[in-house]
GUTORGU-468103 format. One line per 3 residues: number of its first residue (from 1); for each residue x, y, z of C-alpha. Coordinates in Angstrom, 2 decimals, padded with zeros to 5 digits. Example, Ala and Ser with C-alpha at 12.3 -4.5 7.8 and 13.67 -1.06 7.14 Angstrom:
2
1) 012.30:-004.50:007.80 | 013.67:-001.06:007.14;
END
This chain:
546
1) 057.64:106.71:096.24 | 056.03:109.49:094.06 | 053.91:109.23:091.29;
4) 053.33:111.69:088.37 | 050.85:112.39:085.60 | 052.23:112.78:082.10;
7) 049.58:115.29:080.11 | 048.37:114.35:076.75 | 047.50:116.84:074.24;
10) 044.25:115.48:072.15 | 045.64:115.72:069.00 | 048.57:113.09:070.27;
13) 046.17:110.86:072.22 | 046.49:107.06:070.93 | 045.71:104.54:074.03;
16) 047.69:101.54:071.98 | 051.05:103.37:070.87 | 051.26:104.23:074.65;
19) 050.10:100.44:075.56 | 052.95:099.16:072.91 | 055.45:101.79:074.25;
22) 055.61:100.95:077.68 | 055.32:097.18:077.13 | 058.09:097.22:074.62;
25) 060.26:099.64:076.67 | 062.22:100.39:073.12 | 063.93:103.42:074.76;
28) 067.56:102.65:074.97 | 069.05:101.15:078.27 | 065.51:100.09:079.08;
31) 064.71:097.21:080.53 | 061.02:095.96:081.08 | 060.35:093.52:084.18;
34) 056.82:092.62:084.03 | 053.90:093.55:082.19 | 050.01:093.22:082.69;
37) 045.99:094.40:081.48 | 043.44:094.85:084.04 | 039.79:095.60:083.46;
40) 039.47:093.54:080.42 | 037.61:090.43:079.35 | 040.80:089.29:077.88;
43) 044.20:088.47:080.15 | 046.38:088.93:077.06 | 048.38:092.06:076.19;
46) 047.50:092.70:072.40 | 043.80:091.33:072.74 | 043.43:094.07:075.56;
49) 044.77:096.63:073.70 | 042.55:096.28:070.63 | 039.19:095.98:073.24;
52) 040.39:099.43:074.52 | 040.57:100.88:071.27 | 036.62:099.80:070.25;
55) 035.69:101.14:074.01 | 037.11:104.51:073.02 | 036.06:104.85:069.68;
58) 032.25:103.77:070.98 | 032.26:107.10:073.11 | 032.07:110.23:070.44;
61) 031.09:113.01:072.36 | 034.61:113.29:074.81 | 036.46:116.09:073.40;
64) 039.09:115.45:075.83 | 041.70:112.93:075.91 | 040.44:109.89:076.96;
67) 043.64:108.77:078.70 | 045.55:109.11:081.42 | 049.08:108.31:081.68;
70) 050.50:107.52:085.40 | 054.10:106.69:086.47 | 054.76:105.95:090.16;
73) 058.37:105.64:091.16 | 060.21:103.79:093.89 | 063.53:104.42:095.75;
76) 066.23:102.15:095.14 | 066.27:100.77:098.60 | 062.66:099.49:098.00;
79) 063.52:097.19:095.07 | 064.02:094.16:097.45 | 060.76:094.59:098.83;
82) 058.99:095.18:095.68 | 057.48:092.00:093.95 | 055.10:091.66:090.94;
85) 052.12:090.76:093.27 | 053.01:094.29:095.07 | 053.51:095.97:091.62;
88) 049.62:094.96:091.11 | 048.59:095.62:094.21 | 049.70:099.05:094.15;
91) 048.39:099.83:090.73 | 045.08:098.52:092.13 | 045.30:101.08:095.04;
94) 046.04:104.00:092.45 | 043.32:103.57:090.22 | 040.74:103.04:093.13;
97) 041.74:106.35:094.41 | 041.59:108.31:090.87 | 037.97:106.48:090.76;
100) 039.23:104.20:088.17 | 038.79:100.83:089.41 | 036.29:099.68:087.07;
103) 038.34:101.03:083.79 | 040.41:099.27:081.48 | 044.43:099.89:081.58;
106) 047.80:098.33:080.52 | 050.60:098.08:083.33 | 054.42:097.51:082.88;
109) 057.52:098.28:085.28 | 060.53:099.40:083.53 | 063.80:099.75:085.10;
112) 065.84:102.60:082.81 | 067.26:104.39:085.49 | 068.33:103.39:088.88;
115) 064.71:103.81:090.19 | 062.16:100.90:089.27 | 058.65:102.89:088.08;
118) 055.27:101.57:087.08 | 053.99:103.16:083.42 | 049.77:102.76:083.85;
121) 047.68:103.71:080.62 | 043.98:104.13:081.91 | 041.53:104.31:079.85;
124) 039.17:106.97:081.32 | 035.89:106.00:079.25 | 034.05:102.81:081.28;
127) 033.76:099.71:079.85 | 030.22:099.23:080.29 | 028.38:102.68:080.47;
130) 030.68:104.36:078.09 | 031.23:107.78:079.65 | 034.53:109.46:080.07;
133) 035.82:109.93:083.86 | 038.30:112.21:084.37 | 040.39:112.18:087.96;
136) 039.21:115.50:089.71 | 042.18:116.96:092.32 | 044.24:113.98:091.35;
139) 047.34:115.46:092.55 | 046.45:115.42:096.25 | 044.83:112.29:096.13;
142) 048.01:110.78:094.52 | 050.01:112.31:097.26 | 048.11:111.33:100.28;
145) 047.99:107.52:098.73 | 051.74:107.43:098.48 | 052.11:107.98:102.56;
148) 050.00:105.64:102.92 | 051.20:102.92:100.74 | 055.38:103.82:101.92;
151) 053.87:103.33:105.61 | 052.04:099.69:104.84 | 054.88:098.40:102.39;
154) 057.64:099.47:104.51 | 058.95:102.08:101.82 | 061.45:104.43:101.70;
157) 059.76:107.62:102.62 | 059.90:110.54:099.78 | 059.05:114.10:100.89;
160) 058.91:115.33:097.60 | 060.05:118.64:097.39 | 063.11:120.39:098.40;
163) 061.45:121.89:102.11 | 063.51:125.19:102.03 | 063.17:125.60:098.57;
166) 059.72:127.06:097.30 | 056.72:125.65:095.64 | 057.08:124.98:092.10;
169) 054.38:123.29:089.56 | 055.22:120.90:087.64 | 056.80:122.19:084.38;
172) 059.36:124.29:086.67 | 059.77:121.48:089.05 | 060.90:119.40:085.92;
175) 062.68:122.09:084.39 | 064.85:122.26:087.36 | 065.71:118.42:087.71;
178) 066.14:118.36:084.15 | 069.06:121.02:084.12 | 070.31:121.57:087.36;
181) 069.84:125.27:087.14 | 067.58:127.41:088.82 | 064.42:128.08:087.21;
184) 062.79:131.56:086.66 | 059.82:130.60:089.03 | 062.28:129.84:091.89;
187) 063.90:133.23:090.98 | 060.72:134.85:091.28 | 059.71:133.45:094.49;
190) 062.75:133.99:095.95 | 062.33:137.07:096.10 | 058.26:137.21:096.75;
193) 059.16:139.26:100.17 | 061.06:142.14:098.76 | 058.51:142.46:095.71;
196) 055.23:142.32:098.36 | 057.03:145.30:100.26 | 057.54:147.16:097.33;
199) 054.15:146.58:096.13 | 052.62:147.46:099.36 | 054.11:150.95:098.79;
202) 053.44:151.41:095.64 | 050.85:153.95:094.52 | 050.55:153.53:091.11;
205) 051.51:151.11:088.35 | 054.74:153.01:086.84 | 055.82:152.51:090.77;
208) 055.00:148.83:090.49 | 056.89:148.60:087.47 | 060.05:150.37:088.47;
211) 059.86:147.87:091.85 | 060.05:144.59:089.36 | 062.56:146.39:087.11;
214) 065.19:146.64:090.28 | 064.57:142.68:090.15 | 064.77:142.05:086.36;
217) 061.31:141.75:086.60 | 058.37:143.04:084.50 | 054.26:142.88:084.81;
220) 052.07:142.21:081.72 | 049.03:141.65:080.42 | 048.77:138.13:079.11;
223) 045.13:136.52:078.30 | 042.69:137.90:080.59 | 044.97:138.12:083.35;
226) 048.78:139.23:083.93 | 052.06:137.59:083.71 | 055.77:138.57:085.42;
229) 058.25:138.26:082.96 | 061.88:138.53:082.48 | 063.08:141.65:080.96;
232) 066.32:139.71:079.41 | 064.66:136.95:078.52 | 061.56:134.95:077.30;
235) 060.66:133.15:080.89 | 057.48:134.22:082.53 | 055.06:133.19:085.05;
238) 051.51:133.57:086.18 | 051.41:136.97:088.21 | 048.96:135.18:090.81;
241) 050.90:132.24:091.00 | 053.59:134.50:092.61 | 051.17:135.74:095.02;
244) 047.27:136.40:095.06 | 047.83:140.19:095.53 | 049.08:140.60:091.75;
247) 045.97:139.40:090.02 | 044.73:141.68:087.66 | 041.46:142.13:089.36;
250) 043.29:143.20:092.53 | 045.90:145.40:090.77 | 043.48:147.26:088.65;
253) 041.05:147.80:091.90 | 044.56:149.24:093.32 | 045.90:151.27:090.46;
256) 043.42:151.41:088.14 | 043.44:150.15:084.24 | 046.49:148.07:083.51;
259) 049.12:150.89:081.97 | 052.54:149.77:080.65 | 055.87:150.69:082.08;
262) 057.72:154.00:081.00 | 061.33:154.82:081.26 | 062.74:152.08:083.22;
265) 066.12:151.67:081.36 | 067.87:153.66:083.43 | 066.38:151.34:086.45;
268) 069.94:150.02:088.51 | 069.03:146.15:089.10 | 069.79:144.79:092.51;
271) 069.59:141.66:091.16 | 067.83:139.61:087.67 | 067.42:135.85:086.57;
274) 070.73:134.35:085.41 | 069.55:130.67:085.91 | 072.31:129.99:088.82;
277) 073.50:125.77:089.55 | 071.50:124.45:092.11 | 074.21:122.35:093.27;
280) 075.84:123.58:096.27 | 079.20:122.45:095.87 | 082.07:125.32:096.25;
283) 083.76:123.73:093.47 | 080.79:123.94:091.11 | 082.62:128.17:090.03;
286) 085.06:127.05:087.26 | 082.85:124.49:086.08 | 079.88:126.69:085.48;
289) 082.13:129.13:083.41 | 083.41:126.61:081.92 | 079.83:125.29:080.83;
292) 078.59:128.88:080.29 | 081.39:129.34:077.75 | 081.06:125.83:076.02;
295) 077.07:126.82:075.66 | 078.05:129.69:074.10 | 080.78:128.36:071.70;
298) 077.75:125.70:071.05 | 075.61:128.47:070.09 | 077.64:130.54:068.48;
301) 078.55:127.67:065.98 | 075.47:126.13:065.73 | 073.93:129.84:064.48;
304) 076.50:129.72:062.15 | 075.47:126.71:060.44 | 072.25:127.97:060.61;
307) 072.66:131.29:058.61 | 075.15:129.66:056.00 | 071.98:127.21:055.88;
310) 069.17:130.24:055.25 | 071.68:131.44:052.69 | 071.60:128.66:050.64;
313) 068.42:127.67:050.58 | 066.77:131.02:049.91 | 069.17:130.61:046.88;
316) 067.93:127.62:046.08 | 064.72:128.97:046.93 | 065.08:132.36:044.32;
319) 066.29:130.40:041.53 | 063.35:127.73:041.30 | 061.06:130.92:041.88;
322) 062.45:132.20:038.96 | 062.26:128.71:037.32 | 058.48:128.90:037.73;
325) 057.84:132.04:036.63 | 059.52:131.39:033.15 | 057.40:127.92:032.66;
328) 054.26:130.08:033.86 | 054.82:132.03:030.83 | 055.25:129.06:028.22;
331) 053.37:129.12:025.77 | 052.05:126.03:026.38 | 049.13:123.49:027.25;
334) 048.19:123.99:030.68 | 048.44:120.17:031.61 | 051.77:120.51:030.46;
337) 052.57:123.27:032.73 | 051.37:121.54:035.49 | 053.29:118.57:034.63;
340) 056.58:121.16:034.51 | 055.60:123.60:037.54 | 055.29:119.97:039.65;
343) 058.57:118.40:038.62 | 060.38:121.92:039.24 | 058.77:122.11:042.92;
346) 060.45:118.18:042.90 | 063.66:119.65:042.14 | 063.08:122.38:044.61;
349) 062.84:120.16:047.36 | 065.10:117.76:046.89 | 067.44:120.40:046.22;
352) 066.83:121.90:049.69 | 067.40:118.33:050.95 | 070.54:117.84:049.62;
355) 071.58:121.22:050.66 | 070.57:120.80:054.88 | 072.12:117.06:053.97;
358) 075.76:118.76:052.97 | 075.44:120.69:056.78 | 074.61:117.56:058.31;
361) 078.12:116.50:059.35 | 079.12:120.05:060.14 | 076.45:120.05:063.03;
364) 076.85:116.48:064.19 | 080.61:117.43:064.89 | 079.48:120.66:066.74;
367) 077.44:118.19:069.22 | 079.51:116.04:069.38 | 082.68:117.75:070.83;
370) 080.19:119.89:072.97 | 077.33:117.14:073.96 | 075.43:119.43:076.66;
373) 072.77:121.32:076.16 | 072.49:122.20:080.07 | 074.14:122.48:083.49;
376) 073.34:118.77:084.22 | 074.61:117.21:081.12 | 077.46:118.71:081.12;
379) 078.38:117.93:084.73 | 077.05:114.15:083.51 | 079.32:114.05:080.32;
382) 082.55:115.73:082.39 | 082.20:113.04:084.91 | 081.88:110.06:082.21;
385) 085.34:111.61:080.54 | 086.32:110.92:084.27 | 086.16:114.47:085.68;
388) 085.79:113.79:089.69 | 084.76:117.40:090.55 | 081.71:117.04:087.98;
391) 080.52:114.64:089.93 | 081.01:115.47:093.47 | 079.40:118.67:092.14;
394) 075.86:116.41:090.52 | 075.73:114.71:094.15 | 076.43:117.92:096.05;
397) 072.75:118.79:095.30 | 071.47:116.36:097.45 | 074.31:115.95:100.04;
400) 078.00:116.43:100.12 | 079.80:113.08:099.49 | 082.56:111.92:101.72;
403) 085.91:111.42:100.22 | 086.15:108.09:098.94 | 089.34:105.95:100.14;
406) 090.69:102.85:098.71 | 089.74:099.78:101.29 | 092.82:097.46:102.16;
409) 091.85:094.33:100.40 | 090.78:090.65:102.21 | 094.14:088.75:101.63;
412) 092.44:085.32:100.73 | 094.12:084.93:097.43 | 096.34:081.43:096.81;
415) 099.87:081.62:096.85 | 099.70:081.70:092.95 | 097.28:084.53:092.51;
418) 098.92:087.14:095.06 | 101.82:088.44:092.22 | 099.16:089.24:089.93;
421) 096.77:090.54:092.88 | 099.85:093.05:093.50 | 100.03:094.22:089.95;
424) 096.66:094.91:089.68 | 096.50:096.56:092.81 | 099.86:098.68:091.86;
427) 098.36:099.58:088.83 | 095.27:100.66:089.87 | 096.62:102.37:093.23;
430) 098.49:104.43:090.60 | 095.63:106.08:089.13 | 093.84:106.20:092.33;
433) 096.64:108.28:093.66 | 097.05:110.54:090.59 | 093.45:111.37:090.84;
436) 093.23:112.52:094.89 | 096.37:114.61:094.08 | 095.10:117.12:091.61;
439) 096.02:120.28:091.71 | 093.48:123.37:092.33 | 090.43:121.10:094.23;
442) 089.43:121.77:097.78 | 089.70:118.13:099.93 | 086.13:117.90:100.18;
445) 086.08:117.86:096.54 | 088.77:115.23:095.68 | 086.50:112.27:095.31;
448) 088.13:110.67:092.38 | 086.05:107.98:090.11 | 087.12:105.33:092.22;
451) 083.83:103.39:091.23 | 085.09:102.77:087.07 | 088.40:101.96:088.13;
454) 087.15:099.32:090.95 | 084.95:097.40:088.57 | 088.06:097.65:086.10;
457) 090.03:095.67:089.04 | 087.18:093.18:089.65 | 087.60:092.64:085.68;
460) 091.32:092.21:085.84 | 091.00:089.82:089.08 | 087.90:087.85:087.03;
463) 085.02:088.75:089.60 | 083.04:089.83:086.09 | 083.14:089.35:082.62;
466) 082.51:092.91:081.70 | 080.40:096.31:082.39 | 078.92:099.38:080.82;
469) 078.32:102.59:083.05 | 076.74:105.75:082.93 | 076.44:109.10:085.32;
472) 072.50:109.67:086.47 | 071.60:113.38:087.06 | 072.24:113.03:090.75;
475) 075.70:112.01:090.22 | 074.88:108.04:090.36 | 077.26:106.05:089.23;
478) 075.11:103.14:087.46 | 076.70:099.70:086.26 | 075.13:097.19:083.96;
481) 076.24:093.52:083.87 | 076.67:091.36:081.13 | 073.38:089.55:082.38;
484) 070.96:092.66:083.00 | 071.86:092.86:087.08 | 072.27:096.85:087.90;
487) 074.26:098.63:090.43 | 074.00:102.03:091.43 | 076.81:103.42:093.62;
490) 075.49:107.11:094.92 | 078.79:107.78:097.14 | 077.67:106.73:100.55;
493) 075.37:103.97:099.25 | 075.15:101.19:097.13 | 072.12:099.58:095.47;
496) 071.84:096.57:093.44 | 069.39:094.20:091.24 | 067.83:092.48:094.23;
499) 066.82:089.80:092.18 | 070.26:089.14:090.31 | 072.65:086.91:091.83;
502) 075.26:088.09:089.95 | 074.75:092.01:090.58 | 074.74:090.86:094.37;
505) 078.04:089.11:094.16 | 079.58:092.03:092.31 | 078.24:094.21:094.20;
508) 079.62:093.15:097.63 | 082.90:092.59:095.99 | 082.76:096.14:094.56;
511) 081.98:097.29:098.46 | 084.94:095.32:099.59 | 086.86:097.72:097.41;
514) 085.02:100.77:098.15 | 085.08:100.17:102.15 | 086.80:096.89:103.29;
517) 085.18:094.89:105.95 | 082.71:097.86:107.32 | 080.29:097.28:104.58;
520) 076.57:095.94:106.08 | 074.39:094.47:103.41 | 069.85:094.98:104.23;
523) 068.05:093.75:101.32 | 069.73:095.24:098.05 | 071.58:098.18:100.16;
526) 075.36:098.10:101.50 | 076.54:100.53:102.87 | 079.18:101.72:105.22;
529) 078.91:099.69:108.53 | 079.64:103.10:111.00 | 076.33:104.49:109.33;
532) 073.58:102.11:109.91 | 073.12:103.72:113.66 | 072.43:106.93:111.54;
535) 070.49:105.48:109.25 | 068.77:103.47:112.18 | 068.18:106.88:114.23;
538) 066.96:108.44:110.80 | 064.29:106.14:110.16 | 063.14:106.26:113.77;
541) 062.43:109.39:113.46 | 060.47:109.03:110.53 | 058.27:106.53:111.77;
544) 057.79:108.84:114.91 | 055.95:111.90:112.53 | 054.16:109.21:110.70;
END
């Protein structure tokens, strides 16, 4: 399990939208389970909303935001431990350790994605006393809380971040999941070593600055401290944050007063940010330049639209300027003019609207034959269309998937059923074929969409009335039943609703298909019978270092 704080700016903070948001769970595809208040004289939802809203406005002096905004998520795997008396339970725990135990707060668990999570609005001014707490260090707090609660609820254990990847905070750390790509921060502290060496040897700063420029790389002044920055792009970090030695207090005790760089365009560049795929998949080559090239024929277009756009409307712009001038020099009563300067700014605008309203299709199409806007989606929407290599490449991240095989089927169809069991099969067996034998992919990487075309077959042989299915950012293939129930098929794993009888019937049919008889079903996981030793010996091993 992890758990995450979602910032607030002030200006944004409004305790009951976020109460109503994560009650309703309007996003679509969501799907709320349960929903609770604690800390309030009132059980009900609304009631406890509104008493939250008088606490807060009785406390004037908190220029802050007074609240805080927790999600804690769970692995698949834990869903068939999970119950609503554990949901509470664990909420409980959380705001005891923020120090929060005694504040009012609105609780709901949504399941969106293939991982149930807990949305927690505290309200961090006290009920009765009517200052504001604010969580101090909640981060490591959080994190110490989650071992503990994984080891006492029998969780799946989450280690958080990549191990041989470094350190990131949170806006790179999202940044990264969010796109697949590497982030300039990683860049930066990949290559911490080579910079400290160079630094070590510099003397001055135009040596310090020729060091970073061999990386890409440049130091400035930012606030009252320094920032390394791309030199091709935008992206920058917090010089410190890269390593203590490049504070500005250090550096100018070093070199001096901060002086800019001179002359480092003729600087050859071992190396500079290019925001590489994390995913580690050989394959992932022609599908980044084919992604590269797609961003910039998105670009490129989009820009286009963009200029004729500024065109017109400082057209539309000059001409109404013009308009105004020649009423401003009526000779007229000013009420009048007012009355004629206002409609003509009315015409103005609604001219402009019906100008970015004519470009409004023109863009739409540009999105919608190129839908990505980064390395992920685009790996998420080639795999949808069916592309097998997009997706081995979103799971290869995590680990490489085995090659999926078609399971010989259980033959305990009637006598009457088995010519229309063949078809089906034939039909499907087909495909299945067609897919493993394209052209140009290594073997590893041959793991065709079997999972679509199995629940088509469990369609066609009336094991369920009908699906929808989408591609996760980890190259999950998630399935949603007519009746809610969800399954998640991540390559080597299944999950399912553990709850839903009918997501557990469809999904051990669905394993039939995916592995035959050496499927093994714990809780709401199947998975491949000649791995549960592994897994077995896996979690051993993690109950041995906790």
């Amino acid at each position: 399990m992890i758990s995450r704080h979602i910032g607030i700016a002030p200006k944004n903070d409004n305790y009951a939208r976020l109460a109503r948001y994560i009650a309703a769970a309007g996003q679509e595809g969501e799907k709320l389970l349960t929903s609770w208040c604690a800390g309030c004289a009132e059980e009900d939802y609304v009631q406890g909303i509104a008493e939250i809203a008088e606490t807060q406005a009785l406390n004037t002096r908190a220029a802050h935001c007074k609240t805080y905004h927790l999600i804690v998520s769970f692995r698949p795997e834990d869903e068939a431990i999970l119950t609503p008396e554990t949901f509470k339970a664990i909420e409980e725990r959380f705001a005891g350790s923020l120090g929060l135990a005694e504040h009012q707060r609105h609780c709901a668990v949504h399941k969106n994605t293939g991982n149930l999570h807990v949305h927690i609005a505290y309200n961090l001014i006290h009920p009765e006393r009517l200052t504001m707490q604010e969580p101090f260090q909640e981060y490591h707090k959080r994190d110490r809380l989650c071992r503990e609660l994984e080891r006492e609820y029998g969780l799946a254990v989450d280690r958080g971040r990549e191990p041989e990847r470094p350190s990131l905070d949170g806006r790179a750390a999202q940044a990264e999941a969010h796109s697949g790509q590497e982030s300039f921060a990683s860049y930066a502290k990949r290559h911490t070593g080579e910079i400290l060496v160079a630094v070590d040897t510099a003397q001055d700063w135009q040596a310090l600055h020729t060091a970073l420029a061999r990386f890409g790389m440049e130091i400035k002044p930012h606030g009252n401290g320094l920032v390394v920055k791309d030199r091709h792009g935008k992206r920058a970090l917090k010089a410190s944050a890269l390593d203590r030695s490049l504070s500005m207090k250090k550096l100018e005790t070093r070199f001096g007063p901060y002086i800019p760089a001179q002359g480092l365009n003729d600087i050859q560049e071992q190396s500079r940010y290019q925001a590489e795929p994390l995913h580690r998949a050989p394959e992932r080559g022609k599908l980044f330049a084919e992604y590269r090239h797609g961003i910039e024929e998105r670009k490129t277009r989009l820009q286009a639209v963009k200029d004729r756009e500024d065109e017109m409307l400082a057209a539309i712009r000059e001409q109404w300027t013009a308009k105004r001038k020649e009423i401003e020099g009526m000779g007229i009563a000013k009420k009048n003019r007012r009355n004629l300067l206002s409609i003509a700014r009315k015409h103005e605008a609604e001219a402009i609207a019906k100008a970015r309203l004519n470009l409004t299709p023109e863009r739409e199409a540009v999105r919608q034959e190129l839908p990505f806007t980064s390395w992920n989606s685009f790996l998420q929407s080639k795999a949808e269309q069916g592309n097998e290599v997009a997706l081995a490449v979103l799971r290869s991240r995590q680990k490489n998937s085995a090659e999926e095989k078609e399971a010989t089927p259980v033959k305990d169809w009637s006598q009457h059923g088995r010519e229309q069991f063949a078809n089906v099969k034939a039909e499907y067996a087909a495909r299945e074929r067609a897919a493993l034998e394209l052209e140009g992919v290594s073997g590893k990487a041959k793991k065709r969409l079997l999972a679509v075309l199995r629940m088509e077959r469990l369609m066609a042989e009336g094991t369920l009335a009908g699906f929808q299915h989408k591609v996760d950012h980890k190259g999950a293939v998630i399935f949603t039943l007519p009746g809610g129930g969800v399954i998640r098929d991540e390559g080597k794993a299944l999950f399912f609703s553990a709850r839903n009888e009918a997501a557990r019937r469809v999904a051990l049919a669905y394993a039939q298909k995916k592995w035959g008889r050496d499927s093994i079903l714990e809780g709401n996981h199947i998975m491949r019978a000649q791995k549960r030793e592994h897994e077995k010996e896996k979690k051993r091993h993690q109950d041995m270092e906790r």
